[in-house]
mmCIF file of the protein (N, C-alpha, C, O) and its ligand, coordinates in Angstrom:
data_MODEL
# 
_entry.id   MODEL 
# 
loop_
_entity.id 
_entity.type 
_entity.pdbx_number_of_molecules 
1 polymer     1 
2 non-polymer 1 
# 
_entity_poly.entity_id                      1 
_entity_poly.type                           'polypeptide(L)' 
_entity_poly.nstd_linkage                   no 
_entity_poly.nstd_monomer                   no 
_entity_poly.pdbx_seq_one_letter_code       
;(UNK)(UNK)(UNK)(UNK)(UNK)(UNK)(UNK)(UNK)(UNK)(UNK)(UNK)(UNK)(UNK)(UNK)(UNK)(UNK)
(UNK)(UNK)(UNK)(UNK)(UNK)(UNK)(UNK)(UNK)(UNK)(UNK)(UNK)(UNK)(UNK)(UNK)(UNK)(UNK)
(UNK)(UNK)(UNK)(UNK)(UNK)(UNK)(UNK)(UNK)(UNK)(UNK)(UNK)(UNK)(UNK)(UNK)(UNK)(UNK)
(UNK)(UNK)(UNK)(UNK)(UNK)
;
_entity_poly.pdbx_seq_one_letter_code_can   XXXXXXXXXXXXXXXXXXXXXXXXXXXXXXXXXXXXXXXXXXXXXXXXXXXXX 
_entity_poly.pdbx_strand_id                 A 
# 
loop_
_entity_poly_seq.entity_id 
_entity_poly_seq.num 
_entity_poly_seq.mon_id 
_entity_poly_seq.hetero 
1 1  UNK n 
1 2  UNK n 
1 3  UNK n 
1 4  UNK n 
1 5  UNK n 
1 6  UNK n 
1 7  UNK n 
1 8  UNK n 
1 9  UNK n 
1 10 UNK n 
1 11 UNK n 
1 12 UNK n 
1 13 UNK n 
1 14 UNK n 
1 15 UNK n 
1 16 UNK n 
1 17 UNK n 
1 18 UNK n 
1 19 UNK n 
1 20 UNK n 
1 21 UNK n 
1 22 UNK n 
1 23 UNK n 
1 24 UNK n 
1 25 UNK n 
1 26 UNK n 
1 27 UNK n 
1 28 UNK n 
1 29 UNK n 
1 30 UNK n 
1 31 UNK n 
1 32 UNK n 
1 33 UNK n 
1 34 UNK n 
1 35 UNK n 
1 36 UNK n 
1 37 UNK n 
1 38 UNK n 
1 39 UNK n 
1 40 UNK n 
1 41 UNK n 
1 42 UNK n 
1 43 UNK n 
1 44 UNK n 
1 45 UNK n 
1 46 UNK n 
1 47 UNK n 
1 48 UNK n 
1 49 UNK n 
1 50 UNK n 
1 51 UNK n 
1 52 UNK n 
1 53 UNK n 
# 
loop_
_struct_asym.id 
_struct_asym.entity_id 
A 1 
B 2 
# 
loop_
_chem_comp.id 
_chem_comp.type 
_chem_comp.mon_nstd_flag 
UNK 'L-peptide linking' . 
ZN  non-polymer         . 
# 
_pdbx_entity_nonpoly.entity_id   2 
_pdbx_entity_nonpoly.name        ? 
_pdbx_entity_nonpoly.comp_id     ZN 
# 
_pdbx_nonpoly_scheme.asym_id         B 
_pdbx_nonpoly_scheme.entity_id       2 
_pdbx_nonpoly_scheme.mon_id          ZN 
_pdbx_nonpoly_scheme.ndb_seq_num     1 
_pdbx_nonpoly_scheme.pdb_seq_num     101 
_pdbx_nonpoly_scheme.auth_seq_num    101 
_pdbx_nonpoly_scheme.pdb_mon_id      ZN 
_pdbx_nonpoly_scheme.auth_mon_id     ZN 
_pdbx_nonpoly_scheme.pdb_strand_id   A 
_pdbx_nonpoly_scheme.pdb_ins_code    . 
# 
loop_
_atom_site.group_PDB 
_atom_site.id 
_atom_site.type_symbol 
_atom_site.label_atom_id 
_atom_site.label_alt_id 
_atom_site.label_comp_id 
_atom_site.label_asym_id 
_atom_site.label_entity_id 
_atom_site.label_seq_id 
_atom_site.pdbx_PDB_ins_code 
_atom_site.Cartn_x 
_atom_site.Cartn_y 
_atom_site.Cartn_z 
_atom_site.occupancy 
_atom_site.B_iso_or_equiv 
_atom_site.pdbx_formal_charge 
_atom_site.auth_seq_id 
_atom_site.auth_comp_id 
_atom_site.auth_asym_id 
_atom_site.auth_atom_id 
_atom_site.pdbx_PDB_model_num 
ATOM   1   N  N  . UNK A 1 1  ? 0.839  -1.189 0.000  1.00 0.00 ? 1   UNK A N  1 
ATOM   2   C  CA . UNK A 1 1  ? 0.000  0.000  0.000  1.00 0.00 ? 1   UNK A CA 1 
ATOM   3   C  C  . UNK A 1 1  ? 0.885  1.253  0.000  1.00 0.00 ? 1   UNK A C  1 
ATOM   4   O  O  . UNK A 1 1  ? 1.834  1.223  0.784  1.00 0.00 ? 1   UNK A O  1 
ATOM   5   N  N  . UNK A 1 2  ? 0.703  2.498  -0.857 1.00 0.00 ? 2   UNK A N  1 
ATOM   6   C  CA . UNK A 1 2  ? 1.641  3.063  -0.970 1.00 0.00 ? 2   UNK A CA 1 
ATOM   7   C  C  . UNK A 1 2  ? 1.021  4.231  0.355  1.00 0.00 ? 2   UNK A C  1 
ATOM   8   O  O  . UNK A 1 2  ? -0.067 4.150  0.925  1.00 0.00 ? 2   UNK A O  1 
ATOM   9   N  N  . UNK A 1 3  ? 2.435  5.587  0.645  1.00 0.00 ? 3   UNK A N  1 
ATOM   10  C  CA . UNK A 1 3  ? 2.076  5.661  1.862  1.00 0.00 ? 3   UNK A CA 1 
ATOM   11  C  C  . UNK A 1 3  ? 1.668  7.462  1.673  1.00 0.00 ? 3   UNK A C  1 
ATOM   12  O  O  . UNK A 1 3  ? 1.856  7.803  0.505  1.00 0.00 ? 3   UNK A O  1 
ATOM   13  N  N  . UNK A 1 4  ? 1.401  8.081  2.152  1.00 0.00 ? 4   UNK A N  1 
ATOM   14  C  CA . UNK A 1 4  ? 0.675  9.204  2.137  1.00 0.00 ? 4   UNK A CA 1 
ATOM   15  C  C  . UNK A 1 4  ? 1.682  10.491 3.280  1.00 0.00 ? 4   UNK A C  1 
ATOM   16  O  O  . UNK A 1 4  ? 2.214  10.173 4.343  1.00 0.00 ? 4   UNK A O  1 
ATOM   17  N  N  . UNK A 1 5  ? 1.700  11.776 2.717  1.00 0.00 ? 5   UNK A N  1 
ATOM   18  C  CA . UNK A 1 5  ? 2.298  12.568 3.435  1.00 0.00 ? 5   UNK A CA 1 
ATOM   19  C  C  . UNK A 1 5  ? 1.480  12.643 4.574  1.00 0.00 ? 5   UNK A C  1 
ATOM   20  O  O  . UNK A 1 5  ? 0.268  12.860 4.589  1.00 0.00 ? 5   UNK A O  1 
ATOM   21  N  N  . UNK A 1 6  ? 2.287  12.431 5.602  1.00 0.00 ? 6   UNK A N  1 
ATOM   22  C  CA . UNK A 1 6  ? 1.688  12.749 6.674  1.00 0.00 ? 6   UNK A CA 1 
ATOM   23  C  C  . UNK A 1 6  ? 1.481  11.387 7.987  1.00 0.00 ? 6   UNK A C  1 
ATOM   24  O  O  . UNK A 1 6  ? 1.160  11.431 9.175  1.00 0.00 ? 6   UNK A O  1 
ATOM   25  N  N  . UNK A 1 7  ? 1.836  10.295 7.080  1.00 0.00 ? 7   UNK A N  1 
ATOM   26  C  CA . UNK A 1 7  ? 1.680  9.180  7.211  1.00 0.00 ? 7   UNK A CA 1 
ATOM   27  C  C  . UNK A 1 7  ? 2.713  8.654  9.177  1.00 0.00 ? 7   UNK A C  1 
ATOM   28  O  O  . UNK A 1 7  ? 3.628  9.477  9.142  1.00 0.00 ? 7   UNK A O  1 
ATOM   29  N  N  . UNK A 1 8  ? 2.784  8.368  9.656  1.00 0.00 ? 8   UNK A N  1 
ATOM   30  C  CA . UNK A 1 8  ? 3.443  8.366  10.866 1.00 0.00 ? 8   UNK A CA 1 
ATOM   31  C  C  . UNK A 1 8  ? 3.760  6.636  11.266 1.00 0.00 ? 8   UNK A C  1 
ATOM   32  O  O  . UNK A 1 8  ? 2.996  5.671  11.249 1.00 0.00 ? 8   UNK A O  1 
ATOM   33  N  N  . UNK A 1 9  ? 4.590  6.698  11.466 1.00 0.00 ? 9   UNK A N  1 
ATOM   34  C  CA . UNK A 1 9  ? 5.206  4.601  12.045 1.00 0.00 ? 9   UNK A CA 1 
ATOM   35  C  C  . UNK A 1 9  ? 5.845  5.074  13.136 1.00 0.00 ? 9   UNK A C  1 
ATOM   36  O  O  . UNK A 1 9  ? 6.625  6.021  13.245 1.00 0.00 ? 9   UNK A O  1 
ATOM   37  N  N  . UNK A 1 10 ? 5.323  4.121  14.131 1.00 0.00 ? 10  UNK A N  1 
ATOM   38  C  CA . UNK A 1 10 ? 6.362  4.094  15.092 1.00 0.00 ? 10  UNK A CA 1 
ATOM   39  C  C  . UNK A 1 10 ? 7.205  3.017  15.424 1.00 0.00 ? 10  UNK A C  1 
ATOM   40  O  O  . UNK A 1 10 ? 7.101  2.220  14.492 1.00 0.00 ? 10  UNK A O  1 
ATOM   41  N  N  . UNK A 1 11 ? 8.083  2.522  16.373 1.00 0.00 ? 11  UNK A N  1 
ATOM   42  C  CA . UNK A 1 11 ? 8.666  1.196  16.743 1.00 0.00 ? 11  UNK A CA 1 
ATOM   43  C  C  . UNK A 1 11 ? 8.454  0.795  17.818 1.00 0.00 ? 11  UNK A C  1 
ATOM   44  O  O  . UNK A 1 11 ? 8.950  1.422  18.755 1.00 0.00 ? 11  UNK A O  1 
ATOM   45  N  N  . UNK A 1 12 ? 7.553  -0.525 18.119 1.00 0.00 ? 12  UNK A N  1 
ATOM   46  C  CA . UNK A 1 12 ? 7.557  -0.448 18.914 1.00 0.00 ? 12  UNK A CA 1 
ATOM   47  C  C  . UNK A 1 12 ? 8.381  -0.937 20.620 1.00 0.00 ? 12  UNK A C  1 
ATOM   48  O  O  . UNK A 1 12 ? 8.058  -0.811 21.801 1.00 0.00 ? 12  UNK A O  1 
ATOM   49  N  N  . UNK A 1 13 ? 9.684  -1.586 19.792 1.00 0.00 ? 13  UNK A N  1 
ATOM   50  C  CA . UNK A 1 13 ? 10.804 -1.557 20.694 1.00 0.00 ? 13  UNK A CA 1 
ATOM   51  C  C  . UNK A 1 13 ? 11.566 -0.914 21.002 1.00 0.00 ? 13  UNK A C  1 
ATOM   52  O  O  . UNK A 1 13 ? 12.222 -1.279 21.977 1.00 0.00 ? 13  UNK A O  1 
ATOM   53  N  N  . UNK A 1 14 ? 11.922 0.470  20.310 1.00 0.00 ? 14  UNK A N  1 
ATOM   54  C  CA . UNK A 1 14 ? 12.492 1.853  20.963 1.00 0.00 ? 14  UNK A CA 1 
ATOM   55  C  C  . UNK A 1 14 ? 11.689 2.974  21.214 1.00 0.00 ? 14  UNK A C  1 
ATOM   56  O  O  . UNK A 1 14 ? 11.897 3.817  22.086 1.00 0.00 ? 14  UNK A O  1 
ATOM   57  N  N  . UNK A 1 15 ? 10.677 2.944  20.340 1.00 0.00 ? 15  UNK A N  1 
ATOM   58  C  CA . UNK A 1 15 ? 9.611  4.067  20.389 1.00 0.00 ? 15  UNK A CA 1 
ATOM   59  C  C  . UNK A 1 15 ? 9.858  5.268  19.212 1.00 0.00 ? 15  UNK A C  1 
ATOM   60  O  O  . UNK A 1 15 ? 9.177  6.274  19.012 1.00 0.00 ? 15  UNK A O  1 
ATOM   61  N  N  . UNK A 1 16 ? 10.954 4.848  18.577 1.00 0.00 ? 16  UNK A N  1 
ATOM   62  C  CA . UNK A 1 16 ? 11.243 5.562  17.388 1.00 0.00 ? 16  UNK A CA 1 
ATOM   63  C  C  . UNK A 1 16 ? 10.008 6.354  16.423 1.00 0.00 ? 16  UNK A C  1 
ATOM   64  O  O  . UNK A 1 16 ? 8.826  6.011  16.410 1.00 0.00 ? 16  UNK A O  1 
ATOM   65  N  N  . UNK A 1 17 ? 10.413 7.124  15.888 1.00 0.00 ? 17  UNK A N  1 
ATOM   66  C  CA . UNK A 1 17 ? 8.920  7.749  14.683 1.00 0.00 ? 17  UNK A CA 1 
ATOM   67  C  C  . UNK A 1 17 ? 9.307  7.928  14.167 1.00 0.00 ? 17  UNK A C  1 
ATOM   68  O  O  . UNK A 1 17 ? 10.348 8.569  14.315 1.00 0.00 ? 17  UNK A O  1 
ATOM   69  N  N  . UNK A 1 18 ? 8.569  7.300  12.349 1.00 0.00 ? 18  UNK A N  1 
ATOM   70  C  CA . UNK A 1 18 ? 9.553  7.719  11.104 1.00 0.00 ? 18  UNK A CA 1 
ATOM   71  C  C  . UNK A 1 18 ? 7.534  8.727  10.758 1.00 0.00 ? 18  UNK A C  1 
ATOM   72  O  O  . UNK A 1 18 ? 6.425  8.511  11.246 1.00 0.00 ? 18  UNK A O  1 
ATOM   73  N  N  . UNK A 1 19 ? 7.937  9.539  9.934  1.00 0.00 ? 19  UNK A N  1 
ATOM   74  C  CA . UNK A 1 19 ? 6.943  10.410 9.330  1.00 0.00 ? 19  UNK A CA 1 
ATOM   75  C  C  . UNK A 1 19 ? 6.947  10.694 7.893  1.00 0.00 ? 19  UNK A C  1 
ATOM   76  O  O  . UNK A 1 19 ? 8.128  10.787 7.558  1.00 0.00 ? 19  UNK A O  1 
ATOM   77  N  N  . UNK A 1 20 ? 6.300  10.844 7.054  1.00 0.00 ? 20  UNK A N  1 
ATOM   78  C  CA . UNK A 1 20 ? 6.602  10.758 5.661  1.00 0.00 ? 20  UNK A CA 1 
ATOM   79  C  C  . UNK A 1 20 ? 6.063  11.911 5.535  1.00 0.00 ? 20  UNK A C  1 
ATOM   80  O  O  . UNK A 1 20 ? 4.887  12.205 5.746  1.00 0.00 ? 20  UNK A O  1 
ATOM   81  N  N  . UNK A 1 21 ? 7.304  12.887 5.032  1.00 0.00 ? 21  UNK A N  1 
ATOM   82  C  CA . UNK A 1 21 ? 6.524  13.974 4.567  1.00 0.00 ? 21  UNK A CA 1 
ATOM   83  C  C  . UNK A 1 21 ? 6.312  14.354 3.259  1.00 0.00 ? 21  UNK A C  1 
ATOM   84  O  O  . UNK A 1 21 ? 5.887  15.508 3.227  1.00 0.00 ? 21  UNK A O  1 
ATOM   85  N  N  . UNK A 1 22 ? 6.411  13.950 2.369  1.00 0.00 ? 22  UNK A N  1 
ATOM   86  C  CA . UNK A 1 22 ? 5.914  14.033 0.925  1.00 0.00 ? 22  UNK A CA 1 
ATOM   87  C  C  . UNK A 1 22 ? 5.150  12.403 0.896  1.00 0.00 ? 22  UNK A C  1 
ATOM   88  O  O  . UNK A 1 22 ? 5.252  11.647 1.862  1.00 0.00 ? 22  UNK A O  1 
ATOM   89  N  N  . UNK A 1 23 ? 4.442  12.056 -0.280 1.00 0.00 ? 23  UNK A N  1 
ATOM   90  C  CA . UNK A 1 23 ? 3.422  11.342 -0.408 1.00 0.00 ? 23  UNK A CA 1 
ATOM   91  C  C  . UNK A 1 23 ? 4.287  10.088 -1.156 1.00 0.00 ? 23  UNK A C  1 
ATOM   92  O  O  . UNK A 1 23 ? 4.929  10.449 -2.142 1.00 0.00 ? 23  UNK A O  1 
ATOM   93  N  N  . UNK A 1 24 ? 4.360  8.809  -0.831 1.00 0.00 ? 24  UNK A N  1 
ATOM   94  C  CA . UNK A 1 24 ? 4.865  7.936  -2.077 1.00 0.00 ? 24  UNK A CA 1 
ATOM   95  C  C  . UNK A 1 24 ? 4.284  7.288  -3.016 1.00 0.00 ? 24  UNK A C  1 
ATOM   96  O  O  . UNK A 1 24 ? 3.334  6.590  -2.661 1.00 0.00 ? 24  UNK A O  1 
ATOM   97  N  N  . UNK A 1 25 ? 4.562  7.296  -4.133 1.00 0.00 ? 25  UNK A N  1 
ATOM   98  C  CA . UNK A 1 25 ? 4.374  7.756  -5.497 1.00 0.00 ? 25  UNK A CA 1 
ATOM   99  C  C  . UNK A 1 25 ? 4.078  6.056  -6.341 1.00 0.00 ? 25  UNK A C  1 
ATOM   100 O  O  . UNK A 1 25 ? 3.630  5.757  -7.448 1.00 0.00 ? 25  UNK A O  1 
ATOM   101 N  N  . UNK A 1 26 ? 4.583  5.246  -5.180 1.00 0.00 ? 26  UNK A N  1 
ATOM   102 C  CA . UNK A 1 26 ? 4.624  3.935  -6.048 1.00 0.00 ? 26  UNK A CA 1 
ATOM   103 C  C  . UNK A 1 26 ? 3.075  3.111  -5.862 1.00 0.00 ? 26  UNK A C  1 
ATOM   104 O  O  . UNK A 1 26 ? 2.177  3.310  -5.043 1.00 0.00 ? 26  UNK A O  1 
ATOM   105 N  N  . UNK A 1 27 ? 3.179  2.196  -6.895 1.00 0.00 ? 27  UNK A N  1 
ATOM   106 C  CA . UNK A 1 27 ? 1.740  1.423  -7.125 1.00 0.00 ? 27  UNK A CA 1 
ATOM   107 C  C  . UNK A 1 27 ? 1.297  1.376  -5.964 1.00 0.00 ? 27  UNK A C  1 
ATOM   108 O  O  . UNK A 1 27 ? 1.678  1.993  -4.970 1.00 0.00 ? 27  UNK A O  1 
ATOM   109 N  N  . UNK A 1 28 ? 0.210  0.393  -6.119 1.00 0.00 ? 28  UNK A N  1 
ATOM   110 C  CA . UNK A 1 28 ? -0.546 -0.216 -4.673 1.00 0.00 ? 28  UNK A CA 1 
ATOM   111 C  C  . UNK A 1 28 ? 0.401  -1.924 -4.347 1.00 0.00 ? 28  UNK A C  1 
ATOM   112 O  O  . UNK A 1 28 ? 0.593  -2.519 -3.286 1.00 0.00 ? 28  UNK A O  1 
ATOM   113 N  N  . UNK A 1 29 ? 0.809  -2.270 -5.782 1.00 0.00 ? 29  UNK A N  1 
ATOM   114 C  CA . UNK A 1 29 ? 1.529  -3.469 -5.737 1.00 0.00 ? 29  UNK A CA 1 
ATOM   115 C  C  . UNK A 1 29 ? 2.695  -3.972 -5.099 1.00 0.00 ? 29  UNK A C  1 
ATOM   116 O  O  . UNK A 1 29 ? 3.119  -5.066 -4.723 1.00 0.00 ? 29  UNK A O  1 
ATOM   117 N  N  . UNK A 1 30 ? 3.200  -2.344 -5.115 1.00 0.00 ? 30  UNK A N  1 
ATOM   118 C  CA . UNK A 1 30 ? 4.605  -2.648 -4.328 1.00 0.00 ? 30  UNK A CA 1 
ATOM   119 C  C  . UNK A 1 30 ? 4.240  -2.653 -3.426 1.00 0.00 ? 30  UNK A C  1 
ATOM   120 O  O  . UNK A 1 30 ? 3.153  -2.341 -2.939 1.00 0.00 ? 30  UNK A O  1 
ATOM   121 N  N  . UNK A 1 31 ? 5.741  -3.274 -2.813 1.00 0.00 ? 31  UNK A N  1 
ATOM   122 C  CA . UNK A 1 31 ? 5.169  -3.615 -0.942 1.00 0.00 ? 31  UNK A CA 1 
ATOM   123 C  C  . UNK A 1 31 ? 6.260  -2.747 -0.451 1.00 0.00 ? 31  UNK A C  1 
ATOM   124 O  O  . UNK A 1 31 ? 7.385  -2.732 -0.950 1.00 0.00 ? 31  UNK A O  1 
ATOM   125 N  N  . UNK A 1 32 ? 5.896  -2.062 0.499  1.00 0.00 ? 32  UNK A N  1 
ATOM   126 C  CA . UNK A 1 32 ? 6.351  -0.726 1.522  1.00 0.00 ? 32  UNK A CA 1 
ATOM   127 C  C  . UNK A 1 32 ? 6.386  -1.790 2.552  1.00 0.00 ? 32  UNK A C  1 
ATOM   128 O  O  . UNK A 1 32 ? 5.665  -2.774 2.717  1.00 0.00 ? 32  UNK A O  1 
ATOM   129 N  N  . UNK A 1 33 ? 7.831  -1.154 3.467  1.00 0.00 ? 33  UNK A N  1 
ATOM   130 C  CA . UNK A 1 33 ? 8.087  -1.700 4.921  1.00 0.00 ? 33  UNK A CA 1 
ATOM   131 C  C  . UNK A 1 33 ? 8.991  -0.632 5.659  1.00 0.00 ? 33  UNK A C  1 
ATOM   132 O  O  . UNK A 1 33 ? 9.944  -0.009 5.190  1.00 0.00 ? 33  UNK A O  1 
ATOM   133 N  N  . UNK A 1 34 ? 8.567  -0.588 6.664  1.00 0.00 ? 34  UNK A N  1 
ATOM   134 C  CA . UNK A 1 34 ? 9.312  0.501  7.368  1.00 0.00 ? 34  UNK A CA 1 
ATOM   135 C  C  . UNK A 1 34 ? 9.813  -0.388 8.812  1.00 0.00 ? 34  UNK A C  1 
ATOM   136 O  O  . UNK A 1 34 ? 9.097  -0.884 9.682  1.00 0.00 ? 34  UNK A O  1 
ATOM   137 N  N  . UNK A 1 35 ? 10.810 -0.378 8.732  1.00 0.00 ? 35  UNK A N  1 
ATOM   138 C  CA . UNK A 1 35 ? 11.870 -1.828 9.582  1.00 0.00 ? 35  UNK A CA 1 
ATOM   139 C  C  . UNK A 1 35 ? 12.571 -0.641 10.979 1.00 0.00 ? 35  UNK A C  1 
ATOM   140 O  O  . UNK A 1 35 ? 13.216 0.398  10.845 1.00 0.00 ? 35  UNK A O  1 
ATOM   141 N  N  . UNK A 1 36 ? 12.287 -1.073 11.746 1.00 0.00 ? 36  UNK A N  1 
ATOM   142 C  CA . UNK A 1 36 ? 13.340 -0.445 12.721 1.00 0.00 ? 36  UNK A CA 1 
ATOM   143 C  C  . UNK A 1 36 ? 13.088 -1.537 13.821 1.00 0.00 ? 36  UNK A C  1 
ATOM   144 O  O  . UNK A 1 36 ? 11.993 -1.950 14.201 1.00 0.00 ? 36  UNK A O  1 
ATOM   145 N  N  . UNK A 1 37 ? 14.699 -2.026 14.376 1.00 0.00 ? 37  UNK A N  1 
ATOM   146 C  CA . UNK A 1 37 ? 14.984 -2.901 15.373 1.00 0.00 ? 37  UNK A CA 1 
ATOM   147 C  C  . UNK A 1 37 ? 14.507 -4.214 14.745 1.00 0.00 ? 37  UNK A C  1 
ATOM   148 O  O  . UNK A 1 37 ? 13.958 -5.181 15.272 1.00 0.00 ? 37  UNK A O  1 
ATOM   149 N  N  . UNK A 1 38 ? 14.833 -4.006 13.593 1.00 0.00 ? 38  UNK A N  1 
ATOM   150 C  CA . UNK A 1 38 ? 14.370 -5.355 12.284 1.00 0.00 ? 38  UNK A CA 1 
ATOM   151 C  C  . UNK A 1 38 ? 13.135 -5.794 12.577 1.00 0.00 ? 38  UNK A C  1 
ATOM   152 O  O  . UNK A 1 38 ? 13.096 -7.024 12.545 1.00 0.00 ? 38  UNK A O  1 
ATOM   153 N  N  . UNK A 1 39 ? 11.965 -5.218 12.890 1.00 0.00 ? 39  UNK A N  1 
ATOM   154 C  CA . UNK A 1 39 ? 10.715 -5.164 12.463 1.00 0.00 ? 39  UNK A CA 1 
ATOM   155 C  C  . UNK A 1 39 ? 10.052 -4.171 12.116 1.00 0.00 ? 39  UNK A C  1 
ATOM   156 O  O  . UNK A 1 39 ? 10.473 -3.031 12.314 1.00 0.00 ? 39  UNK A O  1 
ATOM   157 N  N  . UNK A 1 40 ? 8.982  -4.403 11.581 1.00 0.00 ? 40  UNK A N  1 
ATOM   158 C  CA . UNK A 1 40 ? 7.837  -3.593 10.694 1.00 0.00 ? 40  UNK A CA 1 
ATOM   159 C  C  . UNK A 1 40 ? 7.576  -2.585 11.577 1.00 0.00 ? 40  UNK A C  1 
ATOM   160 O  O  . UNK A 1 40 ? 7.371  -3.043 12.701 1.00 0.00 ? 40  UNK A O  1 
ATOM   161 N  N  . UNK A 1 41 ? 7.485  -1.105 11.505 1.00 0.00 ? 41  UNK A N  1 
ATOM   162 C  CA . UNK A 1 41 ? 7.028  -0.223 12.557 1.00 0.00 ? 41  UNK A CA 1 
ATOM   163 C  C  . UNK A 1 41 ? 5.713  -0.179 12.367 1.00 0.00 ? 41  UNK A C  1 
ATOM   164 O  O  . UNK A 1 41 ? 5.345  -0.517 11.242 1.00 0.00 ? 41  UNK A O  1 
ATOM   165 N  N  . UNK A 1 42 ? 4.747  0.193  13.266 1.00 0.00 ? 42  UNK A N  1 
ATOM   166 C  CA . UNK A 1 42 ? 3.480  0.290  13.996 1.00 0.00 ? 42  UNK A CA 1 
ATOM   167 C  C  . UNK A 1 42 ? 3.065  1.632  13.336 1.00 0.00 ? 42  UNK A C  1 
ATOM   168 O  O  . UNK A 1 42 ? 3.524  2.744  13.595 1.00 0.00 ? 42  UNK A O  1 
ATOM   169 N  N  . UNK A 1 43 ? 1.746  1.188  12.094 1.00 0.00 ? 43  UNK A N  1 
ATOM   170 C  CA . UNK A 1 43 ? 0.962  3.111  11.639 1.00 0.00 ? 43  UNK A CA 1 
ATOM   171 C  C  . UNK A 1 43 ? 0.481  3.500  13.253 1.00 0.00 ? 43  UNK A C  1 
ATOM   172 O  O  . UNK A 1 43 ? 0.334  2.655  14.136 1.00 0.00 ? 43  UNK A O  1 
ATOM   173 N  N  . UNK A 1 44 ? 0.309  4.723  13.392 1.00 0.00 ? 44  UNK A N  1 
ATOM   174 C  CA . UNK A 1 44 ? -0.020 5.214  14.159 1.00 0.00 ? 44  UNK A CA 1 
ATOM   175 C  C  . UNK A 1 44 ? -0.720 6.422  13.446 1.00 0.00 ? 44  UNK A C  1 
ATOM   176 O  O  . UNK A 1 44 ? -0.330 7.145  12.529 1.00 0.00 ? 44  UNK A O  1 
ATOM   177 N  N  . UNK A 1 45 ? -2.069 6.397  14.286 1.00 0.00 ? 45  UNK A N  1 
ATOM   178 C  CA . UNK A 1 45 ? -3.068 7.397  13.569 1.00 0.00 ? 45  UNK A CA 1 
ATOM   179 C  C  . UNK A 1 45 ? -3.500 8.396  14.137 1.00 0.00 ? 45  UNK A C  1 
ATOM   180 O  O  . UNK A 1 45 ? -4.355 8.552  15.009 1.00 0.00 ? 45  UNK A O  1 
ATOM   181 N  N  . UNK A 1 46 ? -2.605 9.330  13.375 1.00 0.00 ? 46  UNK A N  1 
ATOM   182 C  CA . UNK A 1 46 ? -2.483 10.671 13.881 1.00 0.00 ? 46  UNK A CA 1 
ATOM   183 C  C  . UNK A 1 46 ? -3.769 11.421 14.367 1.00 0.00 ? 46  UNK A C  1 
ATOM   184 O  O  . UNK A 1 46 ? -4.847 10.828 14.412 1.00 0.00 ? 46  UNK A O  1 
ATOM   185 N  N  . UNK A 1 47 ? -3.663 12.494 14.663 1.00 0.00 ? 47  UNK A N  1 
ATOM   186 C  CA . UNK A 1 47 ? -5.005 12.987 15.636 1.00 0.00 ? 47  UNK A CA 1 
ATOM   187 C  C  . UNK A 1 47 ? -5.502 12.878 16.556 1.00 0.00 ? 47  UNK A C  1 
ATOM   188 O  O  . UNK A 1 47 ? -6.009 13.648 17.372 1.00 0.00 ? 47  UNK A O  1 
ATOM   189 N  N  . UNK A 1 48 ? -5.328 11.483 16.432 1.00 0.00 ? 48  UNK A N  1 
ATOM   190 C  CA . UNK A 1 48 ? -6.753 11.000 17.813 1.00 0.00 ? 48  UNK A CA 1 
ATOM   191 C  C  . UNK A 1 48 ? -5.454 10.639 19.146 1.00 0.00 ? 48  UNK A C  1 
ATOM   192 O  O  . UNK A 1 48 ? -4.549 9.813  19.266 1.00 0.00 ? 48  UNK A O  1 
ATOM   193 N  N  . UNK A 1 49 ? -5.974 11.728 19.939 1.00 0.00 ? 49  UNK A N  1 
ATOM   194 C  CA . UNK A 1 49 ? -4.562 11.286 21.409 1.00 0.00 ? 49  UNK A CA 1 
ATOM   195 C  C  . UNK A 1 49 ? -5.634 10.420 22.635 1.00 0.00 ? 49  UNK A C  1 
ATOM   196 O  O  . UNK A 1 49 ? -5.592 10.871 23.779 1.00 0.00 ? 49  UNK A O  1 
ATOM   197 N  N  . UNK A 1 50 ? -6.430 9.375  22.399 1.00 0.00 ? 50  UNK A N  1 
ATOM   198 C  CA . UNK A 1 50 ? -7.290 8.498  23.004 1.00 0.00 ? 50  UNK A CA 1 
ATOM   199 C  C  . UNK A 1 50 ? -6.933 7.471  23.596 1.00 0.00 ? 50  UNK A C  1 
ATOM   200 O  O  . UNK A 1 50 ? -7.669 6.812  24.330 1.00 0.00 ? 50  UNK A O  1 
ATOM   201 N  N  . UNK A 1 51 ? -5.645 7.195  23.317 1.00 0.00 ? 51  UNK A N  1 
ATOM   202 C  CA . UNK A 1 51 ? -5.309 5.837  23.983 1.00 0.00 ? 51  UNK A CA 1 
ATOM   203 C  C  . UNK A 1 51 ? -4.826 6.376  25.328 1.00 0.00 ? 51  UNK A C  1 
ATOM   204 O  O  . UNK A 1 51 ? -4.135 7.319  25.715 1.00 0.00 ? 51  UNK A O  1 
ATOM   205 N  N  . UNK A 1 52 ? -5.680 5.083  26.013 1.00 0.00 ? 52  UNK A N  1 
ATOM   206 C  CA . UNK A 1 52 ? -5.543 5.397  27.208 1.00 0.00 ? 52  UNK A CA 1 
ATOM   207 C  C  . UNK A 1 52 ? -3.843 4.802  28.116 1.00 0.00 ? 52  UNK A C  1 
ATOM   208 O  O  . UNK A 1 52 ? -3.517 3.661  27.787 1.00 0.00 ? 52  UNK A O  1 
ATOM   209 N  N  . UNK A 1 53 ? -3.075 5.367  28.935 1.00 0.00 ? 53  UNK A N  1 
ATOM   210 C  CA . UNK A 1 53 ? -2.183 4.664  29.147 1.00 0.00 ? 53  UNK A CA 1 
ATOM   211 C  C  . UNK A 1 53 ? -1.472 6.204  29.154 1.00 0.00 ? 53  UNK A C  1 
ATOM   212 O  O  . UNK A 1 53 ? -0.264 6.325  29.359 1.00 0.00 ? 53  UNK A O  1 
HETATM 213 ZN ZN . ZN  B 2 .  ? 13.498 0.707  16.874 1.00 0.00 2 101 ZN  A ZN 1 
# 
């Protein structure tokens, strides 16, 4: 799924945040991965500050 400006990952074994600030441009086919601490980082959906914790 390609990924959208604005788009936010986090990790969730350091707590790292990657953010995309321009929009990516590639198909829906390609496959996007955003790796930190050699796993997939966590979308995180911006706006909503609801989680409780
Ligand atoms: Zn990490």
């Amino acid at each position: 799924m390609p990924r959208k400006a604005g788009e936010r990952y986090e990790c969730e074994q350091c707590g790292a945040q990657l953010v995309y600030e321009k929009p990516c441009p590639c198909p829906p086919e390609m496959p996007h991965v955003e790796i930190c601490c050699g796993r997939q980082m966590k979308a995180v959906n911006g706006g909503g500050g609801r989680a409780s914790g």
